[in-house]
N, C-alpha and C positions, 0 to 999 in steps of 0.2 A: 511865598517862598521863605519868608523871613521866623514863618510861625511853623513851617516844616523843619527849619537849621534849630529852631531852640527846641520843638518836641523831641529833635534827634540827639538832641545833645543831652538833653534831661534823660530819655534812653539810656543813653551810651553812660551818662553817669549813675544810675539805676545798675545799671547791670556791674559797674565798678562796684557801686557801695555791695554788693548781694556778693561779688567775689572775694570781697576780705575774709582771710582766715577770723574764723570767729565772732563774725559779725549775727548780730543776734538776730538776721532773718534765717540762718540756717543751722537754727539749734535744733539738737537734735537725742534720743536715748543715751544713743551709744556717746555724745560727749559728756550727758550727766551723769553717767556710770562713771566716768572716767574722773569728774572731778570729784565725786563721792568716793569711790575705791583710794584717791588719793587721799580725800580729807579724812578714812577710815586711821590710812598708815599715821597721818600726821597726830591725832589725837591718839592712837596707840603710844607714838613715842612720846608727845608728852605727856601721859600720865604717870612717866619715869619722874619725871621734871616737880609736878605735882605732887608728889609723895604718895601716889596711889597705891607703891609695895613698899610704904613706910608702918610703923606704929602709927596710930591715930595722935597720941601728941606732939610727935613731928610734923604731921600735917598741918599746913597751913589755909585761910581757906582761900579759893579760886572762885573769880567772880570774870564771867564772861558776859561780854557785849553781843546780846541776842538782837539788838535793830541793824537794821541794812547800810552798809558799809559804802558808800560812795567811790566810786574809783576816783583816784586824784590824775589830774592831767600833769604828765611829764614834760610841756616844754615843748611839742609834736614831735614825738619819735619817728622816724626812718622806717621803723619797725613795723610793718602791717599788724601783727598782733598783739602789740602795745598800743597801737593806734585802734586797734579794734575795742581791746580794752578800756580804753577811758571814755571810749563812747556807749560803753554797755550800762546799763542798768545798775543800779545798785542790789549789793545783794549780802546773803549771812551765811555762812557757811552748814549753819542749820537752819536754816529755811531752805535752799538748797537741797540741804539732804536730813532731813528729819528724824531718820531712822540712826544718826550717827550721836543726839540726846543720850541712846540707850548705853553708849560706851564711856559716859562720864562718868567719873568716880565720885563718891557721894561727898566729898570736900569740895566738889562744883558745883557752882548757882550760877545762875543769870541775875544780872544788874536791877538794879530795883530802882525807882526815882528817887529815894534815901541813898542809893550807893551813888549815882551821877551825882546827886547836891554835894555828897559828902568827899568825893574825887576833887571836885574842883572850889572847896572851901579854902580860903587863906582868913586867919592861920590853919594848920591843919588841926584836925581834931580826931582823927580817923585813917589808920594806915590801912587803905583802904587801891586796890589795883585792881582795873577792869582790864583785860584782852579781848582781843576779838581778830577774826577770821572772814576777809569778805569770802563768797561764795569763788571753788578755781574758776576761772576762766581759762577752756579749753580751745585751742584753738579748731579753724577745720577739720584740720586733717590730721589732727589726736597728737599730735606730736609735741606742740610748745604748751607748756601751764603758767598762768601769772597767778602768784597769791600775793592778795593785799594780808595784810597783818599789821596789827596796831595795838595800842597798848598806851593806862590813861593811869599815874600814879597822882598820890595828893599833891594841890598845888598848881603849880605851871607842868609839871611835870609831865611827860608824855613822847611818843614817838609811832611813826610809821617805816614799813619796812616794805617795802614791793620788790619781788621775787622772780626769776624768772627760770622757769626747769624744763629741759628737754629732756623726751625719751630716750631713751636707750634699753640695748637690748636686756639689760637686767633693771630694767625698774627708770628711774628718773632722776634724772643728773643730779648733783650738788646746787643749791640754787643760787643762780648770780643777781644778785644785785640789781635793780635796775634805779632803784631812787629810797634814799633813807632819808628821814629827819629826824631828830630829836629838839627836844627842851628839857 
């Protein structure tokens, strides 16, 4: 009886974990379109930011963090799709969506093991800024998005930013906040 209460129970939490929005048994096209069509918007606007409808010597250059981005744990949020999130995978917002390389502007690179050593040298010797974009996490049923975003200047210098944005009928909310740090 005793090993029929714990298979049932293993069950019963089985089918809990399989019901969270977002949980990475039930990934699916349609939620990676969905974080891809966002990461498209997102790298369009900033290449306002990067100077990509600048002159070239206003251009500064842009060094993104192409390895996989870790979700940081919040503390256990309340939240089923924050809690879905920080049990998901790591991920990069171009690995992810690969096809979204083609929209960077030619003042963006990815990190080199020179640009890592040279971010986190003291003294500094090199004004030197990596960002990076974990892959969205969409949830189930397409409606909430979490993005990690992070960002590594020389020194101690550094910050994370995690994001949260609902649907709506014209596109996807303003993002609130769910946890910042800096140094």
């Amino acid at each position: 009886m005793a090993v029929m209460t714990r298979l049932g129970a293993l069950l019963a939490l089985a089918a809990c974990l399989a019901a969270v929005p977002g949980s990475r048994a039930d990934a699916t096209p349609a939620r990676q379109a969905i974080a891809c069509a966002f990461g498209e918007k997102l790298i369009r606007e900033a290449r306002d930011d990067w100077g990509a409808k600048q002159p070239p010597r206003f251009r500064r250059e842009i060094i993104l963090n192409g390895e996989p981005i870790r979700p940081a744990w919040l503390g256990g949020s309340l939240d089923p799709v924050v809690r879905a999130w920080e049990d998901s995978a790591p991920g990069n917002l171009f690995t992810a969506c690969p096809h979204l390389k083609k929209l960077l502007p030619t003042n963006v690179r990815f990190a080199t093991p020179q640009d890592w050593e040279d971010v986190r040298r003291i003294p500094i010797t090199r004004d030197v800024h990596i960002i990076g974009w974990g892959a969205p996490f969409v949830s189930r049923d397409g409606k909430v998005l979490i993005l990690h975003h992070q960002f590594h200047c020389p020194g101690l210098c550094g910050g994370r930013f995690v994001m949260k944005f609902t649907r709506q009928r014209n596109g996807w909310s303003k993002g609130e906040p769910i946890s910042m740090t800096m140094s």
